[in-house]
Structure formats: structure tokens, C-alpha cells
C-alpha positions in Angstrom: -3.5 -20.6 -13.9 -5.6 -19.0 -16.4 -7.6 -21.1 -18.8 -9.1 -18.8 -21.7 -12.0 -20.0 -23.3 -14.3 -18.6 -26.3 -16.7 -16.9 -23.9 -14.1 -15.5 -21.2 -11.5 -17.0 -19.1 -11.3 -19.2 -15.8 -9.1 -17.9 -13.1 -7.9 -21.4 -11.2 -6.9 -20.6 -8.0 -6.0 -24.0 -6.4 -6.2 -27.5 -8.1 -6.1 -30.8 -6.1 -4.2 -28.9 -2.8 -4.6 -28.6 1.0 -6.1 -25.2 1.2 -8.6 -22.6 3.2 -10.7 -20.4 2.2 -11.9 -17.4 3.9 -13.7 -14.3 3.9 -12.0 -11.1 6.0 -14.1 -8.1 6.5 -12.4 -5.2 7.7 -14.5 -3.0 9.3 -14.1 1.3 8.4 -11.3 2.8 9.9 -9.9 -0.9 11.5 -6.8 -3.0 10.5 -6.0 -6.6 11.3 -2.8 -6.9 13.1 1.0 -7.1 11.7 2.0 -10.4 11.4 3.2 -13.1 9.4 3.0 -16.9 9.0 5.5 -20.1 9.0 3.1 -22.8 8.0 1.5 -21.3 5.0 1.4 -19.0 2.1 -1.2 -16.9 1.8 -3.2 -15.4 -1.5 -5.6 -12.2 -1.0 -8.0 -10.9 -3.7 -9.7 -7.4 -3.1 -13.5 -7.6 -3.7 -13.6 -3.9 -2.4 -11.4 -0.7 -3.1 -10.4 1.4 -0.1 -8.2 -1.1 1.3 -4.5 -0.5 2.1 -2.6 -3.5 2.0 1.0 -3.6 3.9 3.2 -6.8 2.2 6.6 -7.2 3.4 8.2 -3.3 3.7 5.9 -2.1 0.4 2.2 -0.3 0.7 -0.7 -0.6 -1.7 -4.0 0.4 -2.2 -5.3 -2.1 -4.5 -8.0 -1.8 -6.5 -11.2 -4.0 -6.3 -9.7 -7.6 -8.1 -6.5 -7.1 -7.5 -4.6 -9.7 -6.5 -1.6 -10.7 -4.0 0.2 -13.7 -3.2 2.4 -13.0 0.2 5.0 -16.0 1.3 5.1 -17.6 4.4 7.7 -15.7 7.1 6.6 -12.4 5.3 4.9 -9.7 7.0 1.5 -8.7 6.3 -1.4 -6.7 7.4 -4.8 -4.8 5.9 -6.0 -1.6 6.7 -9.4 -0.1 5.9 -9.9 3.5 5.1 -13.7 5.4 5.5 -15.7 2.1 4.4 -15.4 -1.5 5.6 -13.3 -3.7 2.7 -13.6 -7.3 2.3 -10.5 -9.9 0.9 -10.8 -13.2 -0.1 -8.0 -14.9 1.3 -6.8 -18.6 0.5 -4.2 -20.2 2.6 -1.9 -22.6 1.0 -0.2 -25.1 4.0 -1.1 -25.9 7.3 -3.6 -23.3 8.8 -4.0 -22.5 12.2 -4.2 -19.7 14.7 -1.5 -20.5 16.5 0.6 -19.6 13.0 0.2 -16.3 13.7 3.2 -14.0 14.5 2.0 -10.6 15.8 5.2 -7.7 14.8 3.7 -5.7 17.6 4.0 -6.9 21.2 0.2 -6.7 23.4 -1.7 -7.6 19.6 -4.7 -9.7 20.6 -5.4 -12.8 19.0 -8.5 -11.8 17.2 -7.1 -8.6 15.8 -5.2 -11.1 12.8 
């Protein structure tokens, strides 16, 4: 929801919900895995440009506030080009490592 106000606006993310919030850094030239999630939904907001951003079967390169809501059951993944790139990501549901559905058989649990 977006509440404007006389001196700017207020971007309200989540309001009285079970959620996480994290920081993901994506080191240069590193990607996390492929994979989606049954639990939860997941939102991502770029705080760096650079990125490439794989939801579902479409590819971005978002600019630096963009913004991405991506479903539970649909795939996902981050890519990160010459610099690192960091995403805020909030996770609406049940969170938990063991939601996480690797697309590519051999991924290692800490490449999410």
C-alpha cells in the first residue's frame, strides 16, 4: 500500500502479518540457485543495479528500487553481473530452508 502524504509518500510493505525479512548479497559474477517455494511468497526490492533477476520463464535486469513480488511454486533465481548486488527480500508465509526446491539436481543448500 502506498500512503501519500504532503512531504512524500510511505511505501507499506507488510501490516500486522507473519513475515521475514532479509538481506541477500550476491557476490560479482555469482547467482543463488534456481528454485522455488511452497510455503511462502516472496517480495524482492533491488537496492543495487547490475542484478539479473530470473521469475517464472521471464528475465530482468531491474533497476536499483525496482520491485518484485514472485508467488509461491514459482521459480526464481538472482544473478549478479561485474559487481556484487544486494535485494531486500520479505517472505510472506511460513519460512524455512527446508522450503527450498532446487530446479537443478547437485544445488547445495547454501547456494539459495
Amino acid at each position: 500500500m502506498i500512503l501519500e502524504k504532503s512531504w512524500g509518500l510511505i511505501k507499506e510493505y507488510t501490516l500486522n502479518q507473519v513475515c521475514t525479512v532479509k538481506m541477500i548479497l550476491i557476490s560479482a559474477g555469482q547467482s543463488t540457485s534456481l528454485h522455488y517455494h511452497r510455503l511462502r511468497d516472496d517480495m524482492w526490492i533491488i537496492l543495487d543495479g547490475g542484478l539479473e533477476v530470473h521469475v517464472g520463464d521471464q528475465t530482468f535486469y531491474p533497476r536499483e528500487g525496482d520491485e518484485f513480488v514472485i508467488k509461491s511454486g514459482v521459480e526464481h533465481q538472482i544473478i549478479a553481473g561485474e559487481t556484487p548486488g544486494r535485494v531486500l527480500e520479505i517472505d510472506f508465509g511460513f519460512t524455512t530452508e527446508d522450503d527450498v526446491y532446487h530446479m537443478e539436481p547437485g544445488q547445495e543448500a547454501d547456494s539459495d
